[in-house]
N, C-alpha and C positions, 0 to 999 in steps of 0.2 A: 710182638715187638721185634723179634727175632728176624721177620720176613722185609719189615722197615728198615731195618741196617741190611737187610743183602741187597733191599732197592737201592740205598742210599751208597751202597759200597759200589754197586755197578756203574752206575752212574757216577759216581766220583772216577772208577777207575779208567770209564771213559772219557769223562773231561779232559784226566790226564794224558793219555793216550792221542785224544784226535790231534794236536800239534806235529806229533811226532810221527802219527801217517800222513798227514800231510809235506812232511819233508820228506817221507821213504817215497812218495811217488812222485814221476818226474811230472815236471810243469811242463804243458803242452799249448803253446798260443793258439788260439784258433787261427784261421784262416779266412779273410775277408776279401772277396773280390767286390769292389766298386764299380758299377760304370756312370760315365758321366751322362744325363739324360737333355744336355741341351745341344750337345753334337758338334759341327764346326760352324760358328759363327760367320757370318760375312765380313771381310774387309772391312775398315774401316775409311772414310774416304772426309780428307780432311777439308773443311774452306774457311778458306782466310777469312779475318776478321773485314770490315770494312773501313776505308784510310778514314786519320781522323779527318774534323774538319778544323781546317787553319783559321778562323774567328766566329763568332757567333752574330755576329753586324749583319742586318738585313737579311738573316734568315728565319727560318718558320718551323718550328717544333713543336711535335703534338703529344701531348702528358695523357695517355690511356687510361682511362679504367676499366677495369676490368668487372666493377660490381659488387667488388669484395664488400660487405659491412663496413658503411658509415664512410667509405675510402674517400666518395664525391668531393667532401669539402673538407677533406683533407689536400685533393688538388687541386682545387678551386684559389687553396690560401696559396699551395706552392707559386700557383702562377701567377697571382699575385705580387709575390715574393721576387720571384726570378723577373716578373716585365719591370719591377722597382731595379736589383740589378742590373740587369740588360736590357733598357729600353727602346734600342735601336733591335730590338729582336721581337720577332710573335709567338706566343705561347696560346696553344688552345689544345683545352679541353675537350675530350670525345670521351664516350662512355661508349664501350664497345658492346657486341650484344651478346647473348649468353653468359658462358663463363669461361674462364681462363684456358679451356680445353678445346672451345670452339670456334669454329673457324669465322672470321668477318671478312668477306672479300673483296666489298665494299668501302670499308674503312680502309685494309691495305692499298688498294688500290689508289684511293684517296690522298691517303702521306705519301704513295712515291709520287706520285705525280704533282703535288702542291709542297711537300715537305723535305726538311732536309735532315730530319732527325726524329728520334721518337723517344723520350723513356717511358716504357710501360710500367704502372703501379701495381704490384699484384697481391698487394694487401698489407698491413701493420703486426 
C-alpha cells in the first residue's frame, strides 16, 4: 500500500511541477525556410474583349453544345425561344465534337466565317 502512495505522490508531484518547467524554459520558435516551387511565372499578356455588336437584325448566331447531359434540348427550346424574340435573326444549333476541352476546328472556323456571334452552353 505504502509503494501505491509513493507512485501516486510522484506522479502527483510531477503534474504539479511540469507547468512550472515549462515557464523556466525559454520558448524557442523554430525556424522555417519556405521556397516557392512554381518559380517566376510568365507575363500576363491581356486582350481585349470583342466590340459589342450594335443590333441583332439580320445576323447569324450559333448556340454550341458542347455534350453536356441532356444540354441538346435544352438548346434546341432556347432557340426556339430567341427566333420567337428576334425573328429577323438566325439561331442555330451545333453540337460540337468531344467535350468542352477539346478542340473543333471545323465548327470555329465555321462561326467566323458564316457568324456573327456564338453563346457556348457548357452545361446546367
Amino acid at each position: 500500500m505504502k509503494n501505491k502512495r509513493n507512485t501516486w505522490s510522484w506522479f502527483t508531484a510531477l503534474f504539479l511541477l511540469m507547468p512550472s518547467l515549462a515557464v523556466i524554459s525559454p520558448a524557442q520558435e523554430p525556424v522555417v525556410t519556405v521556397l516557392n516551387p512554381l518559380g517566376q511565372p510568365p507575363a500576363i499578356i491581356r486582350v481585349p474583349m470583342a466590340p459589342r455588336i450594335d443590333s441583332l437584325e439580320g445576323k447569324t448566331f450559333y448556340i454550341v453544345d458542347i455534350g453536356f447531359t441532356d444540354t441538346h434540348q435544352l438548346f434546341t427550346e432556347m432557340q426556339k425561344l430567341l427566333a420567337e424574340k428576334y425573328p429577323q435573326t438566325t439561331w442555330i444549333v451545333r453540337k460540337k465534337i468531344g467535350t468542352y476541352f477539346d478542340d473543333d476546328p471545323e465548327l470555329w472556323a465555321e462561326i467566323k466565317e458564316k457568324g456573327h456571334g456564338m453563346i457556348m452552353g457548357v452545361g446546367h
